[in-house]
N, C-alpha and C positions, 0 to 999 in steps of 0.2 A: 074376706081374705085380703090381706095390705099384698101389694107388689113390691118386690123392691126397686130400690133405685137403681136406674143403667149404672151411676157412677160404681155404687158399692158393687156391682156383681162384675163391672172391668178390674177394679180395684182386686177382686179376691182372685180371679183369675188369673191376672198376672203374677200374684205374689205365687201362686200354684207351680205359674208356668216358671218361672226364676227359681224356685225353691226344689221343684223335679229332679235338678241337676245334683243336688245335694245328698240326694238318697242313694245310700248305699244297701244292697243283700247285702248278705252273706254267702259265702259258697263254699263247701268242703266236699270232703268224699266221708265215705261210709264204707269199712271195710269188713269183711262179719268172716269169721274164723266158726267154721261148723264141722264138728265133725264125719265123717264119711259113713259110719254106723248110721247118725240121724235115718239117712235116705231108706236105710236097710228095716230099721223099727216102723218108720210110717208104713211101708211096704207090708211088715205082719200087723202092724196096728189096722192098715185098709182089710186085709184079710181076715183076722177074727172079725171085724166089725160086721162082715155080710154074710156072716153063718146063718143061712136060709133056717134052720132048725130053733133057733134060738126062741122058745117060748116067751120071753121076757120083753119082746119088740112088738113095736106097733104095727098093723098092716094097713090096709084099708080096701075092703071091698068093693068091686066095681059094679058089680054083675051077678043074681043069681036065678038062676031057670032052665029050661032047656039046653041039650047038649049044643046045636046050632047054634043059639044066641051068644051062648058062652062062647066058645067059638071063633064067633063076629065081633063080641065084643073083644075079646084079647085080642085079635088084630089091628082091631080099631085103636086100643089102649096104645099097642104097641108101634104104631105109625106116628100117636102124638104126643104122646109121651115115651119115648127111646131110653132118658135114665133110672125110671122105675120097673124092673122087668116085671111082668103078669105073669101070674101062673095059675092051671087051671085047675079045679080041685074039685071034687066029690063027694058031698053030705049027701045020704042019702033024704029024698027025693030030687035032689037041685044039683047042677052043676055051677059051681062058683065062681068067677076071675076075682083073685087078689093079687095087690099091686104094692109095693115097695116092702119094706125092711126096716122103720125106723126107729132109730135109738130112744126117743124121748116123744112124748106127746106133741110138744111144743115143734118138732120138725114134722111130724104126720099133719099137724094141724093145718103148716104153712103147703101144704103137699094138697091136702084136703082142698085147701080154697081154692087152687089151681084148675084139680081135677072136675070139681062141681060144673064147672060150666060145661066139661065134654060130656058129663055122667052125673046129673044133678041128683040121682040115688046113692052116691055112695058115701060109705061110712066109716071110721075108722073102728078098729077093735085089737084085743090080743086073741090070736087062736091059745088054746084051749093046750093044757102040757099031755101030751103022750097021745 
């Protein structure tokens, strides 16, 4: 590996330092005209989007066994993880904890990998229509 020269690296540095002065931003403003509806659509866009019923969404399983377990396990779920709500649910012989609501695989996925460390059984799936 060559060194360089002290000269050449005082040389480049000054021209740096002399040359700093010269640089100019830019600066402006950004003004954004939105209308007042926006706010009111995202609002019913957030609301359809967490139609607990919606067979088309992803969930993900956390928990299935015993009433107690179940139980523990949704409290536990819902201590560490607060924006996924659990809910408990009943196949017969198991009681189940399922956890989120997701639109696309691709967002259960990223949910999944989270989950795995508190719950390394769980899995995602679509319940079942009717």
């Amino acid at each position: 590996m060559k060194v360089l020269n002290p000269k050449v690296i005082l040389f480049t540095l000054s021209i740096l330092a002399f040359s700093k002065g010269n640089l100019f931003a830019q600066n402006g403003t950004i003004t954004i005209n939105e209308d007042p509806k926006i706010k009111e659509l995202l609002a019913l866009k957030k609301e359809i989007n967490t139609n607990e019923t919606d067979s088309e969404r992803y969930k993900i399983q956390v928990y299935s066994g015993n009433r107690n377990g179940a139980q523990t396990a949704q409290k536990e779920f819902s201590e560490v993880y607060g924006s996924w709500h659990p809910t408990l649910q009943f196949e017969a012989p198991n009681f189940k904890v399922w956890a989120g609501n997701f639109r696309t695989r691709l967002e259960a996925d990223r949910a999944l990998k989270s989950i795995k460390k508190t719950f390394p059984s769980a899995f995602i799936f679509k319940p079942k229509k009717g």
